[in-house]
PDB file of the backbone (N, CA, C, O) and the ligand in Angstrom, with CONECT records:
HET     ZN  A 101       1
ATOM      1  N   UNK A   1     -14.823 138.182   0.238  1.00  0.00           N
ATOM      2  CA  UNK A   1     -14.809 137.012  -0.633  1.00  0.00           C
ATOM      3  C   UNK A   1     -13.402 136.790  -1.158  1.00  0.00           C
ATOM      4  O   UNK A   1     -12.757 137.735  -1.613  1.00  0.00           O
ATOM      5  N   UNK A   2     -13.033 135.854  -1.117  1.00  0.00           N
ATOM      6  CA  UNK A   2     -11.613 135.174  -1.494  1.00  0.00           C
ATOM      7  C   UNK A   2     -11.650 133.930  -2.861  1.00  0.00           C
ATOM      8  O   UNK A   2     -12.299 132.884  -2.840  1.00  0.00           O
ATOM      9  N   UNK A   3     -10.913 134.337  -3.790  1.00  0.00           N
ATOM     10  CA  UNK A   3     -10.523 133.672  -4.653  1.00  0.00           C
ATOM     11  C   UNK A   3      -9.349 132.785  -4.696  1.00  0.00           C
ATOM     12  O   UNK A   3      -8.167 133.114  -4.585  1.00  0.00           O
ATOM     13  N   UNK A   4      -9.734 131.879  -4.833  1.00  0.00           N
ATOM     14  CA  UNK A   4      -8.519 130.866  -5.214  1.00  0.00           C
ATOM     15  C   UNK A   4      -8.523 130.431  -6.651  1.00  0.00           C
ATOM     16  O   UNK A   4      -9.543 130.321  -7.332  1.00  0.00           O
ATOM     17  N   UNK A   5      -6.940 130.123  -7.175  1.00  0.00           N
ATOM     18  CA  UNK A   5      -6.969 129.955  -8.503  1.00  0.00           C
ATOM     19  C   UNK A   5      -7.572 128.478  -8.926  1.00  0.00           C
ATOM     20  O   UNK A   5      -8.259 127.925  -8.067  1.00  0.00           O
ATOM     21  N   UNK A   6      -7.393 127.867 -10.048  1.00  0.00           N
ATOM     22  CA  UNK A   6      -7.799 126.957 -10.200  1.00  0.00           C
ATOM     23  C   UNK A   6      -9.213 126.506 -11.048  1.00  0.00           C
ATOM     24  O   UNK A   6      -9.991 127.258 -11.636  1.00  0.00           O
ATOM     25  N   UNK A   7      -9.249 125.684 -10.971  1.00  0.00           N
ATOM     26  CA  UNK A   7     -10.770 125.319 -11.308  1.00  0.00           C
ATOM     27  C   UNK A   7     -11.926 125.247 -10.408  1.00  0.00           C
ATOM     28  O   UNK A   7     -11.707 124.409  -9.533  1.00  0.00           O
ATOM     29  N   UNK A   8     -13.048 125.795 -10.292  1.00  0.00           N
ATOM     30  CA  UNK A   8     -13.814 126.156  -8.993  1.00  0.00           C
ATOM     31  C   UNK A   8     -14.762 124.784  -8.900  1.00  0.00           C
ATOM     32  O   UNK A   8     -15.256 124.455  -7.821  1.00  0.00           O
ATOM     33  N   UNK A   9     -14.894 124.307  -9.654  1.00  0.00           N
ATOM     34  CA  UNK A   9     -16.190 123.434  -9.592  1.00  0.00           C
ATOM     35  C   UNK A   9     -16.122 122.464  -8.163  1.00  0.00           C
ATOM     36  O   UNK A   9     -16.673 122.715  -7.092  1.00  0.00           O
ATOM     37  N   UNK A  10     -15.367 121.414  -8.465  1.00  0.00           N
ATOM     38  CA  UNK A  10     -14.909 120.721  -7.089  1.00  0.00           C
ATOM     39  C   UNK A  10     -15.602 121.559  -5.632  1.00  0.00           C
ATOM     40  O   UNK A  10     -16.517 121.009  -5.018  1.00  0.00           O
ATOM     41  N   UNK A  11     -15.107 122.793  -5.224  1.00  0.00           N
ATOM     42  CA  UNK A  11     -15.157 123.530  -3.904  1.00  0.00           C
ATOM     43  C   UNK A  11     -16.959 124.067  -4.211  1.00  0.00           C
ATOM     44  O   UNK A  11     -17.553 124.682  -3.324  1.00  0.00           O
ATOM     45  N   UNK A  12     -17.323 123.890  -4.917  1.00  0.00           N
ATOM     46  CA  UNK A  12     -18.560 124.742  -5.060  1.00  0.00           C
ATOM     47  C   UNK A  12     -19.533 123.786  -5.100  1.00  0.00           C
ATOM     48  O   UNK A  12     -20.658 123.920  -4.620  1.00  0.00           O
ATOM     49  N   UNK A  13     -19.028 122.626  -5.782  1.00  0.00           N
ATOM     50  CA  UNK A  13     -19.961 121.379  -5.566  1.00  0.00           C
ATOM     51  C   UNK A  13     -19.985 121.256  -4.055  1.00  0.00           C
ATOM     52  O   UNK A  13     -21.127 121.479  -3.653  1.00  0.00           O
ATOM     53  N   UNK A  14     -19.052 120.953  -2.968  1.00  0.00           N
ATOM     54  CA  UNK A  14     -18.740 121.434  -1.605  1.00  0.00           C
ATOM     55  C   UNK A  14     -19.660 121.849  -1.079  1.00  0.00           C
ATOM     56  O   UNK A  14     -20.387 121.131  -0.392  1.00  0.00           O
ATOM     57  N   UNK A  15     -19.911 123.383  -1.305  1.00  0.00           N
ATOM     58  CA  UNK A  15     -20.596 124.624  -0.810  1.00  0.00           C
ATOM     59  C   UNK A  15     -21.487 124.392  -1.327  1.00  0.00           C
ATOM     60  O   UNK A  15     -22.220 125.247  -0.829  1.00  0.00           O
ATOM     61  N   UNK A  16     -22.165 123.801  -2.087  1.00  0.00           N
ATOM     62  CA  UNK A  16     -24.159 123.563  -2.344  1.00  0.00           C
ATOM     63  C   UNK A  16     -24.508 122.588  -1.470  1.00  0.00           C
ATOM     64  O   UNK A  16     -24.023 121.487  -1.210  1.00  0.00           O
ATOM     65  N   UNK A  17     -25.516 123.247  -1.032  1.00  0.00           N
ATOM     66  CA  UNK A  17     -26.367 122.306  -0.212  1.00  0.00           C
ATOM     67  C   UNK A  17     -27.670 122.762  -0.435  1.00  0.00           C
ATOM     68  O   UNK A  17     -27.984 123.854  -0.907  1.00  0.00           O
ATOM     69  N   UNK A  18     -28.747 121.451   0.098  1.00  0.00           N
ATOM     70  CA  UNK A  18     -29.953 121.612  -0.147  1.00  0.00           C
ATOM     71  C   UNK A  18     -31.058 122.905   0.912  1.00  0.00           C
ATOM     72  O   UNK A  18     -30.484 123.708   1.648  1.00  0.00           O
ATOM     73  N   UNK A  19     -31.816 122.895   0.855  1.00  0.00           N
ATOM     74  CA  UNK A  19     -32.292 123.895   1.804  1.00  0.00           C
ATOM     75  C   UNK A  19     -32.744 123.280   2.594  1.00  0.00           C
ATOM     76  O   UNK A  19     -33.106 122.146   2.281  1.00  0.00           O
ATOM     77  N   UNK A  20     -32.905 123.692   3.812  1.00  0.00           N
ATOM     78  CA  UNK A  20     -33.894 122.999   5.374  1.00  0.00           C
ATOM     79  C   UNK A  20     -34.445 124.201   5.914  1.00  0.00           C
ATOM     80  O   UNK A  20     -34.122 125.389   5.916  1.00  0.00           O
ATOM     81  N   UNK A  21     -35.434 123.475   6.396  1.00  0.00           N
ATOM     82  CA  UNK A  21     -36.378 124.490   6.878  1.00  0.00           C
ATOM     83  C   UNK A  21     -35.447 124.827   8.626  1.00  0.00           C
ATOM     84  O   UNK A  21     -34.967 124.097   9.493  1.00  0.00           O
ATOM     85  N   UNK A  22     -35.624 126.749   8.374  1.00  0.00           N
ATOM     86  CA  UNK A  22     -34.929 127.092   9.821  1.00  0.00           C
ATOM     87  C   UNK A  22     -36.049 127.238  10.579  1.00  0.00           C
ATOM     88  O   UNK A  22     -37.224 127.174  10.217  1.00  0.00           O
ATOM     89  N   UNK A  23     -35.456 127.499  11.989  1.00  0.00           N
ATOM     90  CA  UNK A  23     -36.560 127.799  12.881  1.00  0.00           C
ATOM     91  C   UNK A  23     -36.914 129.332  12.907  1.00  0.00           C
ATOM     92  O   UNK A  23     -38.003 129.741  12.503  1.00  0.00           O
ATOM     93  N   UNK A  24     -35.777 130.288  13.485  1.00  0.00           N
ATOM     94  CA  UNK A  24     -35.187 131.479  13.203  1.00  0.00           C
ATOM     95  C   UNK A  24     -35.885 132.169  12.542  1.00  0.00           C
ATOM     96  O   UNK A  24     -36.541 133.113  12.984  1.00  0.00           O
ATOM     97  N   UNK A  25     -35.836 131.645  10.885  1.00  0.00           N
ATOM     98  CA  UNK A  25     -36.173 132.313   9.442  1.00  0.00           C
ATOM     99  C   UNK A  25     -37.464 132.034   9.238  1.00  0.00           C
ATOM    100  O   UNK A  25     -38.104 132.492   8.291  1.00  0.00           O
ATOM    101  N   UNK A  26     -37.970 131.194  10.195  1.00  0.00           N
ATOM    102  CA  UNK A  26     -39.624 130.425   9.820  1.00  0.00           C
ATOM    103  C   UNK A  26     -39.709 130.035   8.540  1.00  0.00           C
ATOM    104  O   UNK A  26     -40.868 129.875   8.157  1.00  0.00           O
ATOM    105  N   UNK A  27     -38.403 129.714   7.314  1.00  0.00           N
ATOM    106  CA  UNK A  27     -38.882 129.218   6.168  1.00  0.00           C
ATOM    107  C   UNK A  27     -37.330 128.740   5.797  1.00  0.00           C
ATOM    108  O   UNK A  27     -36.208 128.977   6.245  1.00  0.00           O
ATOM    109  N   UNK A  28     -37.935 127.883   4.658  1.00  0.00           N
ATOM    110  CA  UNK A  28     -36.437 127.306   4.204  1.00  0.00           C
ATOM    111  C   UNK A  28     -35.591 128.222   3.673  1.00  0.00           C
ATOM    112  O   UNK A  28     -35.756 129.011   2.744  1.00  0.00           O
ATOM    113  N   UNK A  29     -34.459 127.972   4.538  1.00  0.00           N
ATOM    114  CA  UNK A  29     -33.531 128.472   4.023  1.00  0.00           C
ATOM    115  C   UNK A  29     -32.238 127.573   3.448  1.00  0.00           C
ATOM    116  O   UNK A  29     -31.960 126.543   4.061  1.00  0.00           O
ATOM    117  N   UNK A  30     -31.270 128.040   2.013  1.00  0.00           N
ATOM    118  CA  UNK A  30     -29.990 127.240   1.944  1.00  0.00           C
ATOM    119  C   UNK A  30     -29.139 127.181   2.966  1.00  0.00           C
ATOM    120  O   UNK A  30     -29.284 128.059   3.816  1.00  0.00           O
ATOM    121  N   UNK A  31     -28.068 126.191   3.171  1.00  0.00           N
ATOM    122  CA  UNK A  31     -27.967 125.808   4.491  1.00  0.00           C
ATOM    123  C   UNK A  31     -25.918 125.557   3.858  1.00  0.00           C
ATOM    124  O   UNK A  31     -25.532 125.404   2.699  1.00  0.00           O
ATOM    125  N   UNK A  32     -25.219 125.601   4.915  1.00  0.00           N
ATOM    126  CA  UNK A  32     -24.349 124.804   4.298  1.00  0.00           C
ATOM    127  C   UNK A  32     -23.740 124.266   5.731  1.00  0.00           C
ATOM    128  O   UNK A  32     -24.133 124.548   6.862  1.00  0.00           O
ATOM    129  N   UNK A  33     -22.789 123.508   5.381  1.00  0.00           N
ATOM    130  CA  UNK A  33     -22.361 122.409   6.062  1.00  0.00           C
ATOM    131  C   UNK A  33     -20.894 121.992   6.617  1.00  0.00           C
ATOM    132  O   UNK A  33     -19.893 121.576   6.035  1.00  0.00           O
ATOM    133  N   UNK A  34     -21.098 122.196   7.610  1.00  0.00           N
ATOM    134  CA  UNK A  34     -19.823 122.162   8.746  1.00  0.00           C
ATOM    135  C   UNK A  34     -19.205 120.743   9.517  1.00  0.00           C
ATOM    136  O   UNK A  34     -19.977 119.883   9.941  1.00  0.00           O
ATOM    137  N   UNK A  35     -17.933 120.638   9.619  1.00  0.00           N
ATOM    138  CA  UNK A  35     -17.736 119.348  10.405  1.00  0.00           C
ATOM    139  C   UNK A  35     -18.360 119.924  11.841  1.00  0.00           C
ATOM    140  O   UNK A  35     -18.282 121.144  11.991  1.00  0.00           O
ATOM    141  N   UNK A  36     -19.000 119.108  12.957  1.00  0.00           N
ATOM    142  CA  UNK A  36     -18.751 118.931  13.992  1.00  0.00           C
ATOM    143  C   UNK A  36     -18.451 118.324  14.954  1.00  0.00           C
ATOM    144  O   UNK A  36     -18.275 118.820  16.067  1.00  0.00           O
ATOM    145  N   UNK A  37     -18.310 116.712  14.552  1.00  0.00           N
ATOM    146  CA  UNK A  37     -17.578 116.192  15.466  1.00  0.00           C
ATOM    147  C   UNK A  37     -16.693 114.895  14.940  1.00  0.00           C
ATOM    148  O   UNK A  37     -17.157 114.103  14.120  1.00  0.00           O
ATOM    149  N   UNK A  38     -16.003 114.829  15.232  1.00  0.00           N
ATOM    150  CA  UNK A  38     -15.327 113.245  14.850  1.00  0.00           C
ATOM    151  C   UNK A  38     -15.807 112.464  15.734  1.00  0.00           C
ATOM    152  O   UNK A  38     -15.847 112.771  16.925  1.00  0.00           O
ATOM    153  N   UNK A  39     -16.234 111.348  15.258  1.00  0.00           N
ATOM    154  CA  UNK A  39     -16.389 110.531  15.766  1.00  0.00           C
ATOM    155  C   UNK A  39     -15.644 108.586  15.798  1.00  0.00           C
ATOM    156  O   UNK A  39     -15.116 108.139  14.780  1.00  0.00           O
ATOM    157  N   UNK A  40     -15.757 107.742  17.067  1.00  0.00           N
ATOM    158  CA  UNK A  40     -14.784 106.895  16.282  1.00  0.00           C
ATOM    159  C   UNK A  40     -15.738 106.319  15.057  1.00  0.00           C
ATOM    160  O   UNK A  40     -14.951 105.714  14.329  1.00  0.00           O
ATOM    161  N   UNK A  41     -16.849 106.239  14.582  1.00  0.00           N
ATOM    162  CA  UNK A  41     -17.264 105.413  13.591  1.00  0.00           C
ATOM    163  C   UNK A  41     -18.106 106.613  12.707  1.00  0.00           C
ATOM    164  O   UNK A  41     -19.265 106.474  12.318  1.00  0.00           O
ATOM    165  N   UNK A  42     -17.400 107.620  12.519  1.00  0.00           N
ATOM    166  CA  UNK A  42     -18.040 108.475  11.777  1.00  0.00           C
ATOM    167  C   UNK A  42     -17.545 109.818  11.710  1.00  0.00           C
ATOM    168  O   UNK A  42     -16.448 110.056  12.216  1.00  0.00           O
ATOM    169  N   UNK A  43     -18.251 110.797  11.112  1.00  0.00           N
ATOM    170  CA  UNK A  43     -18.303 112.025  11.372  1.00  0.00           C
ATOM    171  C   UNK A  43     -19.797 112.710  11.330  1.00  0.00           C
ATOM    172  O   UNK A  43     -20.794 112.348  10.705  1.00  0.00           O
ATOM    173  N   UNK A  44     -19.520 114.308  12.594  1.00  0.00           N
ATOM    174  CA  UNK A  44     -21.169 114.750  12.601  1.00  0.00           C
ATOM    175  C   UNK A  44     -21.155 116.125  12.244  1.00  0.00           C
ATOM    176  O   UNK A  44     -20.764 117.097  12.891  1.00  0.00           O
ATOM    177  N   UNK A  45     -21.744 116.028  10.878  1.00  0.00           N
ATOM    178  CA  UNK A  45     -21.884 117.664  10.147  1.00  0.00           C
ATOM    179  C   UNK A  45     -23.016 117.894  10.769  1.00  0.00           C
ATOM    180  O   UNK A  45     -23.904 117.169  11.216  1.00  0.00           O
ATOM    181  N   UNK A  46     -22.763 119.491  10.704  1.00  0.00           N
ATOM    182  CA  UNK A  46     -24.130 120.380  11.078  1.00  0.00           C
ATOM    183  C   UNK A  46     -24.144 121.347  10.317  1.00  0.00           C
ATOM    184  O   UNK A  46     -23.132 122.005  10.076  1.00  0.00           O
ATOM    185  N   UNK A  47     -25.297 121.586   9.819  1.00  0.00           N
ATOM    186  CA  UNK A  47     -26.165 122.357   9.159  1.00  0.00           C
ATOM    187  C   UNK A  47     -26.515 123.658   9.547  1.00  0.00           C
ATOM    188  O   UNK A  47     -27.364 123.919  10.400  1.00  0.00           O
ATOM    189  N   UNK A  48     -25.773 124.569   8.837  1.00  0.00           N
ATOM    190  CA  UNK A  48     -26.594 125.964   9.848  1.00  0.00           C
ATOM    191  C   UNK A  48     -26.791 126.873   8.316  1.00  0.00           C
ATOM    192  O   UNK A  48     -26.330 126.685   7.190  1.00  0.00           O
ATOM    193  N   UNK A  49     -27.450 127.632   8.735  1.00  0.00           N
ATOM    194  CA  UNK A  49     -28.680 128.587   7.755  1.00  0.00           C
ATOM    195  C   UNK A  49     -27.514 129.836   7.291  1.00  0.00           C
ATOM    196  O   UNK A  49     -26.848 130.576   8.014  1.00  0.00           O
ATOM    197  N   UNK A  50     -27.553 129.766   6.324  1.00  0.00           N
ATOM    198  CA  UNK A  50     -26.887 130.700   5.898  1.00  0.00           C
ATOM    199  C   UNK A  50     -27.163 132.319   5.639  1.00  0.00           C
ATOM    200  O   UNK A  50     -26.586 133.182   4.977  1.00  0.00           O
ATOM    201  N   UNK A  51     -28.286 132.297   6.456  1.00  0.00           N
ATOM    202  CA  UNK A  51     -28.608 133.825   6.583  1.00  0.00           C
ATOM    203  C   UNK A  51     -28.491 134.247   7.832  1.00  0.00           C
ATOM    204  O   UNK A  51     -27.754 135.176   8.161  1.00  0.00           O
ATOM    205  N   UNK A  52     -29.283 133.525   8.687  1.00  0.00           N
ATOM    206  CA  UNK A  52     -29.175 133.606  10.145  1.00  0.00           C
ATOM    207  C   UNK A  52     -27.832 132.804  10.586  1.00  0.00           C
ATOM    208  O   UNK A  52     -27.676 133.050  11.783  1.00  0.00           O
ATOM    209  N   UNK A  53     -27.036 132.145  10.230  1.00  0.00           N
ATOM    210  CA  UNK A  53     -26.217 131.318  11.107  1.00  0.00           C
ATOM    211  C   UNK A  53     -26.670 129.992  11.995  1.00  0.00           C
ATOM    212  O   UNK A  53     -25.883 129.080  12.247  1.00  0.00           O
ATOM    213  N   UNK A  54     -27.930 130.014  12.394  1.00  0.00           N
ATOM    214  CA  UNK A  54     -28.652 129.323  13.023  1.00  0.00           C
ATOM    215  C   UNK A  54     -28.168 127.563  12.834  1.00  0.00           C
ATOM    216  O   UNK A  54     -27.691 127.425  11.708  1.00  0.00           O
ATOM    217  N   UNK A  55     -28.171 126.559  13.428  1.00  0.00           N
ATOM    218  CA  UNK A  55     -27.824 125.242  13.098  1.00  0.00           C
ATOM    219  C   UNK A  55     -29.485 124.868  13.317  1.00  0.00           C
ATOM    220  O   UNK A  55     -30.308 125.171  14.182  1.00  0.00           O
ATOM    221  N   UNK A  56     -29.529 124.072  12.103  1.00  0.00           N
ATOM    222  CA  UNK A  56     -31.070 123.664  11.572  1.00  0.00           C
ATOM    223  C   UNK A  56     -31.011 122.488  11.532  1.00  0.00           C
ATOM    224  O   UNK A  56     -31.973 121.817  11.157  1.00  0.00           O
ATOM    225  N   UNK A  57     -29.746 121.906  11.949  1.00  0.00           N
ATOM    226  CA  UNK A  57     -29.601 120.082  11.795  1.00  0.00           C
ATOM    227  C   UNK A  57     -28.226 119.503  11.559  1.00  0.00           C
ATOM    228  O   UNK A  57     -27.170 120.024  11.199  1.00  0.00           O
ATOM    229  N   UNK A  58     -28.605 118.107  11.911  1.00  0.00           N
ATOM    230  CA  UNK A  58     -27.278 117.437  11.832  1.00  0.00           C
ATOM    231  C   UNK A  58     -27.388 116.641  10.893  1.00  0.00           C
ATOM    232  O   UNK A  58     -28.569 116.497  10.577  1.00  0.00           O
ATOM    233  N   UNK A  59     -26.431 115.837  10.078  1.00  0.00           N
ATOM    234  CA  UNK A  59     -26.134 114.700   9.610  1.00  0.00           C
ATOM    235  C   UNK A  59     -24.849 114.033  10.181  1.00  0.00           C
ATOM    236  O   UNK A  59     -23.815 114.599  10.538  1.00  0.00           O
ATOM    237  N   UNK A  60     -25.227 112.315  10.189  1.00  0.00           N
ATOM    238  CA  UNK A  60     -23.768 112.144  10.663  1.00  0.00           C
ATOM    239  C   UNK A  60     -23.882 110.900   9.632  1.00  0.00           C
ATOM    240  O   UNK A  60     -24.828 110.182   9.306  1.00  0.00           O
ATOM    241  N   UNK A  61     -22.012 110.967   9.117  1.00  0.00           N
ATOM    242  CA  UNK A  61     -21.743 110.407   7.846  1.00  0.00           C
ATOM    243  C   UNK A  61     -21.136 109.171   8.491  1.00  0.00           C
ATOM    244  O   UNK A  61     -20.154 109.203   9.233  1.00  0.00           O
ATOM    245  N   UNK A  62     -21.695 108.266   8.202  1.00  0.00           N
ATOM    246  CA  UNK A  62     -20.953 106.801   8.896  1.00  0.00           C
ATOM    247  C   UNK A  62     -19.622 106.881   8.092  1.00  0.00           C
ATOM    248  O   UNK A  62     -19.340 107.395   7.009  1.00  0.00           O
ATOM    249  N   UNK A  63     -18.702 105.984   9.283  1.00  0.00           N
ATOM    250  CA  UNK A  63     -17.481 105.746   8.242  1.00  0.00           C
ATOM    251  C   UNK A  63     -17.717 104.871   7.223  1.00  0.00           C
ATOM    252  O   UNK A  63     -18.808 104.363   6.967  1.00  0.00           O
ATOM    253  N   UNK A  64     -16.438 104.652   6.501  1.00  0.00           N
ATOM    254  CA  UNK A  64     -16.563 103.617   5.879  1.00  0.00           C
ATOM    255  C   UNK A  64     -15.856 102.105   6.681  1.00  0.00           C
ATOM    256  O   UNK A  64     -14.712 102.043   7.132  1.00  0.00           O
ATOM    257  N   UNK A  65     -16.820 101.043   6.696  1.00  0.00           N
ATOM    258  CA  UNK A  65     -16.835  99.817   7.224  1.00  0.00           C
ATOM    259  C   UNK A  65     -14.979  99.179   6.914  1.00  0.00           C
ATOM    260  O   UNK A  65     -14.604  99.025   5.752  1.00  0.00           O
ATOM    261  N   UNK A  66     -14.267  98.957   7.801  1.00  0.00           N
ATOM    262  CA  UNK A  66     -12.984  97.862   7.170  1.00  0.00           C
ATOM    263  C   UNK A  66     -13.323  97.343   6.623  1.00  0.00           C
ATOM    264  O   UNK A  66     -14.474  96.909   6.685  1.00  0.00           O
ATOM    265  N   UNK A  67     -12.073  96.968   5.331  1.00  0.00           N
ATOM    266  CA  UNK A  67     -12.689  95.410   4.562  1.00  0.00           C
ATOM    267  C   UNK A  67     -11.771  94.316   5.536  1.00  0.00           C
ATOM    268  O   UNK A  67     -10.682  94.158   6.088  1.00  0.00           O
ATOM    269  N   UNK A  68     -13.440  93.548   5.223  1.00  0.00           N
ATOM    270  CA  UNK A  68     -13.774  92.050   5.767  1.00  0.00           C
ATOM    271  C   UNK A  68     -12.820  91.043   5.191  1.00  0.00           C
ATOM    272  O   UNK A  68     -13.176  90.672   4.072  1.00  0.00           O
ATOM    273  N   UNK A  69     -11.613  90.444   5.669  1.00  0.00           N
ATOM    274  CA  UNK A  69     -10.905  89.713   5.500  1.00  0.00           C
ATOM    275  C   UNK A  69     -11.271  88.135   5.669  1.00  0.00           C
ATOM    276  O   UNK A  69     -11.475  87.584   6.751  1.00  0.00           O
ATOM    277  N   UNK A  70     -11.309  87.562   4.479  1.00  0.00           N
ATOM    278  CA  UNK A  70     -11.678  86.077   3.733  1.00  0.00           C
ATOM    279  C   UNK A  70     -10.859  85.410   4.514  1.00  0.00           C
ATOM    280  O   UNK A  70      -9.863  86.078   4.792  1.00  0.00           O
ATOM    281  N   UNK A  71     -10.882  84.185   5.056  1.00  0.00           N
ATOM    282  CA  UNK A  71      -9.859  83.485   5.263  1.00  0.00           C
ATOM    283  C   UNK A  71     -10.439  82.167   4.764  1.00  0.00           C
ATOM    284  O   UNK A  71      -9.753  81.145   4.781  1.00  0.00           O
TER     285      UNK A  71
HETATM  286 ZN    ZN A 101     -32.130 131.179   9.401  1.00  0.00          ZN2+
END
């Protein structure tokens, strides 16, 4: 375990995640959350179990849309 100075909250808000059910663990487990892919209109986190390692799921975070220029 590694400490960094500072104020922790920010990185720890980060590192919480909700639980999902693993396959592996046959029960929910907390999960945390990894980039895996860039994408051009997004990015695709995956979810893996933090006991087993296991990936229990994806989310993929749309980008955010350009702004729409008025003419
Ligand atoms: Zn697991």
């Amino acid at each position: 375990m590694r400490r960094r100075p500072g104020p922790p909250t920010s990185e720890f808000e980060q590192f919480q995640a909700s639980a999902l059910f693993c396959g592996r663990c046959q029960t929910a487990r907390p999960v945390r959350e990894r980039l895996l892919l860039v994408l051009p209109d997004g990015e695709l986190h995956e979810y893996l179990c933090t006991v087993c390692g296991s990936s229990v799921g994806t989310r993929k975070a749309e980008a955010e849309p350009p702004p729409v220029l008025l003419s």
